[in-house]
C-alpha positions as CSV (number, residue, x, y, z in Angstrom):
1,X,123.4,-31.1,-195.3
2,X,125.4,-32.5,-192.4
3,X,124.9,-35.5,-190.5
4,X,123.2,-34.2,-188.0
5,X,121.1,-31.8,-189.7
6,X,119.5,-34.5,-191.9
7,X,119.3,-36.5,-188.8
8,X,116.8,-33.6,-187.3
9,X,114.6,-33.7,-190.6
10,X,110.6,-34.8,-190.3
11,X,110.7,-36.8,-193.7
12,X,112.9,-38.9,-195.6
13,X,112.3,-40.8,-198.8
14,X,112.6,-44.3,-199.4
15,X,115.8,-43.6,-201.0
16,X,117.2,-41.2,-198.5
17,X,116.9,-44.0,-196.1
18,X,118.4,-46.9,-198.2
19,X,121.0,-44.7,-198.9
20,X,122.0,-44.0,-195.5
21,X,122.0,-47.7,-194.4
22,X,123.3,-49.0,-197.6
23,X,120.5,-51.6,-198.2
24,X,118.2,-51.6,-201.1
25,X,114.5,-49.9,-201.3
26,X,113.5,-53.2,-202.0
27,X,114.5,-54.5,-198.8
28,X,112.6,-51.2,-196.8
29,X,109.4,-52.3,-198.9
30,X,110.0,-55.5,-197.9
31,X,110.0,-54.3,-193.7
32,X,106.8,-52.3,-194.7
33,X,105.0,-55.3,-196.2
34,X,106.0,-57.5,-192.4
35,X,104.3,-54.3,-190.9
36,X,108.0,-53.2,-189.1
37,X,107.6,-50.0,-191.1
38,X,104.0,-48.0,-191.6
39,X,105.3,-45.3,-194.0
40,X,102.7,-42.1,-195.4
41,X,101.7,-42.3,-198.4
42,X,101.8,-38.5,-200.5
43,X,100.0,-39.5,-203.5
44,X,102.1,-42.8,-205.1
45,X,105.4,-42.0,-203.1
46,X,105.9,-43.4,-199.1
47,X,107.3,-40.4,-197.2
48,X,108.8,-41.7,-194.1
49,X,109.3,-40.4,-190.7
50,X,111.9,-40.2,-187.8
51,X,109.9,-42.6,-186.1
52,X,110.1,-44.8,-189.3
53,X,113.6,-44.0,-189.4
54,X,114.0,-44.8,-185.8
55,X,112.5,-48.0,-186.5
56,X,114.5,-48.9,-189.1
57,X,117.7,-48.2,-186.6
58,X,116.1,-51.1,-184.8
59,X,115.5,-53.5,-187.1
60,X,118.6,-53.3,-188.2
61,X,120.4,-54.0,-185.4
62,X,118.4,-57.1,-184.6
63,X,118.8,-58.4,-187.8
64,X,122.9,-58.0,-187.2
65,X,122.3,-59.4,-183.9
66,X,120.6,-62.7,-185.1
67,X,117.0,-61.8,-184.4
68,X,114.4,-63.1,-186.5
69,X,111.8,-60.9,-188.3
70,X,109.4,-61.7,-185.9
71,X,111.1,-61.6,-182.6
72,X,112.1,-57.6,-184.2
73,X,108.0,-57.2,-184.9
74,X,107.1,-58.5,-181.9
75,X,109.7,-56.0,-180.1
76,X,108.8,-53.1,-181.5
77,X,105.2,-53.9,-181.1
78,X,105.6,-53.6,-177.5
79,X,106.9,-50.1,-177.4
80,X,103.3,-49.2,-178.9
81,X,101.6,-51.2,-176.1
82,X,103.2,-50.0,-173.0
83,X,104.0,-46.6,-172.7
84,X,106.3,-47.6,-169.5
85,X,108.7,-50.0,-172.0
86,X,108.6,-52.4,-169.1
87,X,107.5,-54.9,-170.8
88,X,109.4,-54.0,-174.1
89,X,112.3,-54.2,-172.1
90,X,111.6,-57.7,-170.1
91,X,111.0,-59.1,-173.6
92,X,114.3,-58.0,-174.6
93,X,116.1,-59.4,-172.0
94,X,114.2,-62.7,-172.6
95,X,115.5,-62.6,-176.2
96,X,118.8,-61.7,-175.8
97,X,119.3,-64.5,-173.1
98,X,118.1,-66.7,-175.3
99,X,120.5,-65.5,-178.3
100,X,123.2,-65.5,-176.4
101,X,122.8,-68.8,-175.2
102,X,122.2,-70.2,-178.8
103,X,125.7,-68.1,-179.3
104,X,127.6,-69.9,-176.6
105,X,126.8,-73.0,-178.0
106,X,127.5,-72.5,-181.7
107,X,130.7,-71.2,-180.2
108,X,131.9,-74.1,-178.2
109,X,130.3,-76.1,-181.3
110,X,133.2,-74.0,-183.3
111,X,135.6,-74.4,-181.0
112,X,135.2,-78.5,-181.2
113,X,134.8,-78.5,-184.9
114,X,138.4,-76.3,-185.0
115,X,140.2,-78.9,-182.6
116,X,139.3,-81.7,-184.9
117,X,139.9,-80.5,-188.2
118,X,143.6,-79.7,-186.3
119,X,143.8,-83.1,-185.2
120,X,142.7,-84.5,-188.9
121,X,145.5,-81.8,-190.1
122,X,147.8,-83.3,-187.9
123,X,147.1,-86.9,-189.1
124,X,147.0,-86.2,-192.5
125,X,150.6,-84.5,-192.6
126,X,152.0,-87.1,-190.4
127,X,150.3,-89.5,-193.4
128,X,152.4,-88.0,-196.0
129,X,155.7,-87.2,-194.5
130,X,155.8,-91.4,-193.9
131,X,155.2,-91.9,-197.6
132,X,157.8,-89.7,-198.5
């Protein structure tokens, strides 16, 4: 089955999906039990969807992105609520300003820690070429 033939498919299985995004099942039942994921149940076995799928796209992301488990639940909680994604979408604005600013901080944080320790380097090499 091609890429985008599987992509087309109505159900996937729990391992079908860690597979695909090379996590663990463990870590998919984990999403479930923060209520990001709302699986079927077929007997014993969770039988996801594409909107489950879709879902875990999302989460995801955030989670490479820097967003906590709760600012991801609260996000996709919003899609359900408004039908418009107005709202969805102003809360995702608010979020990302607000990572990106906690970004450009660690960053110039970085960039002063990186000067230093040069400066340190510096001193330190100057150190041992006068003992030599």
């Amino acid at each position: 089955m091609n890429k985008s033939e599987y992509e087309k498919r109505d159900l996937f299985a729990i391992a079908d999906l860690a597979r695909e995004f090379g996590i663990s099942t463990r870590a998919i039942r984990f999403y479930e039990s923060k209520g990001l994921l709302a699986p079927e149940r077929v007997g014993g076995t969770r039988v996801f969807r594409r909107r489950d799928r879709a879902r875990l796209i999302l989460i995801l992301r955030g989670k490479r992105l820097g967003f906590s488990l709760k600012e991801i639940y609260e996000y996709l909680s919003l899609y359900d609520a408004d039908r418009t994604h107005k709202t969805q979408a102003e809360h995702l604005i608010k979020l990302i300003d607000q990572r990106l600013e906690l970004l450009d901080q660690q960053l110039s944080d970085l960039q002063t820690t990186t000067s230093e320790l040069g400066e340190i380097r510096k001193f330190a090499l100057e150190q041992l070429a006068q003992r030599e």
